[in-house]
C-alpha positions as CSV (number, residue, x, y, z in Angstrom):
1,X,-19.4,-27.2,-20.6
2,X,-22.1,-24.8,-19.6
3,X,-19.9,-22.1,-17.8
4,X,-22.8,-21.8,-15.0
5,X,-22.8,-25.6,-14.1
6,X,-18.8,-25.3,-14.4
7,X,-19.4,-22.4,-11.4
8,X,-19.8,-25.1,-8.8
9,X,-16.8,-26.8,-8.8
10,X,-15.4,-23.3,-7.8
11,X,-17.7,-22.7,-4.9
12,X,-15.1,-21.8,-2.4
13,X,-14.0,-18.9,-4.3
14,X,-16.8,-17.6,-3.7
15,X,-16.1,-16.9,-0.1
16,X,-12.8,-15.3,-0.6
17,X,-12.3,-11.5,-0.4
18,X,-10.4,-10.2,-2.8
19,X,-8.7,-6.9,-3.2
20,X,-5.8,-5.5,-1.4
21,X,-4.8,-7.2,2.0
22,X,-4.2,-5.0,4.9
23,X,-0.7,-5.1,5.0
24,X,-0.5,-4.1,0.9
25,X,-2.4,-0.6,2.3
26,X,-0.3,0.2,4.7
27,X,3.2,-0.8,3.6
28,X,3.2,-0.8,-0.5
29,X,0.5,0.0,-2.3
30,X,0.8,3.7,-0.8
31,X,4.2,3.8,0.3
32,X,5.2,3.5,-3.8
33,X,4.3,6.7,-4.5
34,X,5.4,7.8,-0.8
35,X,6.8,11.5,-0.1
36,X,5.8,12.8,3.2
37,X,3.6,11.5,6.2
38,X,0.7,13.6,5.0
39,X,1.1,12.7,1.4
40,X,0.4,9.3,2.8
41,X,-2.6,10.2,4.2
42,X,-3.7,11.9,1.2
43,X,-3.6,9.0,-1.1
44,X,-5.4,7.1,1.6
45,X,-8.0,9.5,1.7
46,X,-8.2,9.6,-2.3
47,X,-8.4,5.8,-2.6
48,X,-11.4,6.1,-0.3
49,X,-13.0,8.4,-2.1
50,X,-12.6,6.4,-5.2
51,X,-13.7,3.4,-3.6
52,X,-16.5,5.1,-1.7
53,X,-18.0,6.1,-5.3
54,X,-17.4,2.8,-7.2
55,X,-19.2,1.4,-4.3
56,X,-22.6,3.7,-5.0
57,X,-22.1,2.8,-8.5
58,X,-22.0,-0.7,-7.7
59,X,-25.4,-0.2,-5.5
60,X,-26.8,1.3,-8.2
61,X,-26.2,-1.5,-11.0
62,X,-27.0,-4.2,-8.1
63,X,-30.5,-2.7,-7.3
64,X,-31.4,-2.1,-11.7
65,X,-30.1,-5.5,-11.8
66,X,-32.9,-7.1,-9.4
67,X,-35.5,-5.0,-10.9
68,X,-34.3,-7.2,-14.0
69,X,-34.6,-9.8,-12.0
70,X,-37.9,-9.2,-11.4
71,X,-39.5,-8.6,-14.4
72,X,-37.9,-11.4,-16.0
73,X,-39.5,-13.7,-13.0
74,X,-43.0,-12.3,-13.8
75,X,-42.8,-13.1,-17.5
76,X,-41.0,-16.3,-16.8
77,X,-44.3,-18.5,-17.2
78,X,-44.4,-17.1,-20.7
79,X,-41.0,-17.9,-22.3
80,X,-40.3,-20.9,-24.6
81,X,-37.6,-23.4,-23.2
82,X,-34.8,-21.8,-25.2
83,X,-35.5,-18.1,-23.4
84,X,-36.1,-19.6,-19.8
85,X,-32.6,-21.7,-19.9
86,X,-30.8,-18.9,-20.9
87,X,-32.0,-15.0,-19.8
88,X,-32.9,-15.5,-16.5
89,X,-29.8,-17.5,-15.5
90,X,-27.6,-14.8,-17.4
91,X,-29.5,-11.9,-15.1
92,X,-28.5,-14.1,-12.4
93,X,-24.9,-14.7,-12.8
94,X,-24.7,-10.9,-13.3
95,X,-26.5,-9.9,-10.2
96,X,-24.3,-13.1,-8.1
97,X,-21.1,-10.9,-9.9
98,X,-22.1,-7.2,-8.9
99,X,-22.8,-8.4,-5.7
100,X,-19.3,-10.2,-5.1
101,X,-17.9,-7.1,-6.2
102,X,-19.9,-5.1,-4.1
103,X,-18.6,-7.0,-1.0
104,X,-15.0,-7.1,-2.2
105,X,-14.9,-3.3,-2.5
106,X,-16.4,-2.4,1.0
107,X,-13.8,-4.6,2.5
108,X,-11.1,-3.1,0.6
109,X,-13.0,0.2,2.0
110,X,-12.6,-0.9,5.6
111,X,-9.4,-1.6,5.4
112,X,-8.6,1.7,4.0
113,X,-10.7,3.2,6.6
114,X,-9.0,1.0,9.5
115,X,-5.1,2.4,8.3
116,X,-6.2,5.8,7.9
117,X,-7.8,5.7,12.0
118,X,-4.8,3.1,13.1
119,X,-2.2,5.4,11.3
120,X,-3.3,9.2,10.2
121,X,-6.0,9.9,13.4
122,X,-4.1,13.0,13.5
123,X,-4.0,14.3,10.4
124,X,-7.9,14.3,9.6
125,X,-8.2,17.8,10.2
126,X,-6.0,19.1,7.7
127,X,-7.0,20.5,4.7
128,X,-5.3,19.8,0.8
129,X,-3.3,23.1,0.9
130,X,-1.4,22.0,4.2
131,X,-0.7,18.8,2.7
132,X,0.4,20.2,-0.4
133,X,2.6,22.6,1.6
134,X,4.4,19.7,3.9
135,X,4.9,17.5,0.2
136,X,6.9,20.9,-1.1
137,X,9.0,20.8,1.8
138,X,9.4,17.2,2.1
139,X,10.8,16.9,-1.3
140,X,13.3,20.3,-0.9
141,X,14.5,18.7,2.0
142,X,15.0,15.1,0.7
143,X,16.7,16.1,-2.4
144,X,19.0,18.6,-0.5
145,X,20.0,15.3,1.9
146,X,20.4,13.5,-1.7
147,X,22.3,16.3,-3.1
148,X,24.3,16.4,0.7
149,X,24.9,12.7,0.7
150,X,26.4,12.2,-3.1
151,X,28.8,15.2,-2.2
152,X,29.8,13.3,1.1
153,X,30.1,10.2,-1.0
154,X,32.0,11.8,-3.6
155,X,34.2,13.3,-0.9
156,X,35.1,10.5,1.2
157,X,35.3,8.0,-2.1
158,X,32.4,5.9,-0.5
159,X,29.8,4.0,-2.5
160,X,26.6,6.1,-2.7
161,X,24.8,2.7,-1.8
162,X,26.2,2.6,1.6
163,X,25.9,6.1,1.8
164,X,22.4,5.7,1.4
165,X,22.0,2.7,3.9
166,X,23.5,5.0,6.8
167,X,21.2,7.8,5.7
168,X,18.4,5.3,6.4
169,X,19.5,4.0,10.2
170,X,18.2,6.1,13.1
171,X,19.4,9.2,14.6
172,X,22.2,7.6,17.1
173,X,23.0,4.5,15.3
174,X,23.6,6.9,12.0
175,X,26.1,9.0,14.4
176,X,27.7,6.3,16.2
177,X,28.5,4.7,12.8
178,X,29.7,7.9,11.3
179,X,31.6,8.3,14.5
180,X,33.2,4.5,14.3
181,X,34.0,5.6,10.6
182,X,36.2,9.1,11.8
183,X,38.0,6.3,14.2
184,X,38.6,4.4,11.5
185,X,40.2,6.8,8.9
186,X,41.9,8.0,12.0
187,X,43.7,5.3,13.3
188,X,43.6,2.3,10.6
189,X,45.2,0.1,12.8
190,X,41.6,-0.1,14.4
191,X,40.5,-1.3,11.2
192,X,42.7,-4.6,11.6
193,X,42.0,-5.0,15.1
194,X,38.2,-4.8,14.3
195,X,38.2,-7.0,11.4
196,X,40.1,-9.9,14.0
197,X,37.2,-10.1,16.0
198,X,34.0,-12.2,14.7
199,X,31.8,-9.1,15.3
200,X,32.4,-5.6,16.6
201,X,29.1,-4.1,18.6
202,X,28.6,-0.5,16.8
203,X,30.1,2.1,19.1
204,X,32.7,-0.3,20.6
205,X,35.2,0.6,18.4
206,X,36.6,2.5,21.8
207,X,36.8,-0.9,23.6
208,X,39.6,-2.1,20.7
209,X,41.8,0.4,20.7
């Protein structure tokens, strides 16, 4: 089957915009390589820069593309049957293709650009040393907290996992937890008493004993 004919039974496709989705942006495709809040930003601002120039390349190839277009038009008249039913239709499908692309990469752009004003508006103005700078800290600090918790874990013979999984809750409920835990060790009749009723509120322990 002739693979342009075959095209039309795909014709919705054409309207679909592929690429990342918003929600791949802001929560995985740069979180995966996450450190700090500005290192975020900074792999934002270097996907939009690589999209930003794949797009001018894109322009570039779409506009040599029509002046192929073009020329093969003018000297259409003049082909056999074998040339017209196969050159200019293969310009064409090129051009239809750089053009798709063209549109799916200044989506992808705008949504770049949308998380970066949404998420970073504050962090435009600083430069790639003082990024830098904050990444070196962040990563001191998170593998001394690493270091800190597998010493805590080791101490109190608790499974790193759920050492890590009380690192990761907020501020108070972290505290309150390891507050409910000191209770615990302390007194482990608690522990029975809690484990009697269906569910214990964090930070109630208090009300049980």
């Amino acid at each position: 089957m002739n693979i342009l004919l075959a095209r039309a039974e795909l014709l919705p496709i054409d309207d679909f915009k592929f690429g990342h989705t918003q929600t791949q942006i802001e929560s995985f495709k740069v979180q995966a390589q996450s450190g700090c809040r500005e290192f975020e930003y900074w792999q934002q601002v270097l996907q939009i820069r690589s999209l930003r120039d794949s797009i001018v390349e894109t322009q570039l190839d779409v506009e040599d593309t029509k002046a192929e277009e073009a020329k093969a038009a003018h000297w259409f008249p003049f082909w056999n049957r074998s040339t017209r039913t196969s050159l200019l239709p293969r310009i064409r499908w090129r051009l239809s293709k750089q053009k798709r692309s063209l549109a799916e990469k200044s989506s992808e752009l705008e949504r770049h650009l949308n998380v970066v004003d949404s998420k970073y508006e504050d962090l435009k103005c600083l430069t790639e040393e003082q990024i830098l700078s904050k990444e070196q800290q962040y990563w001191a600090m998170r593998l001394a907290k690493q270091m800190a918790s597998q010493h805590i874990a080791t101490k109190w013979l608790v499974n790193a996992g759920d050492m890590s999984a009380v690192l990761s809750l907020p501020v108070e409920v972290r505290e309150q937890v390891l507050s409910d835990v000191l209770q615990l060790i302390a007194k482990p009749e608690l522990l029975l008493k809690a484990q009697a009723e269906p569910v214990v509120p964090v930070g109630l322990l208090q009300t049980i004993d």
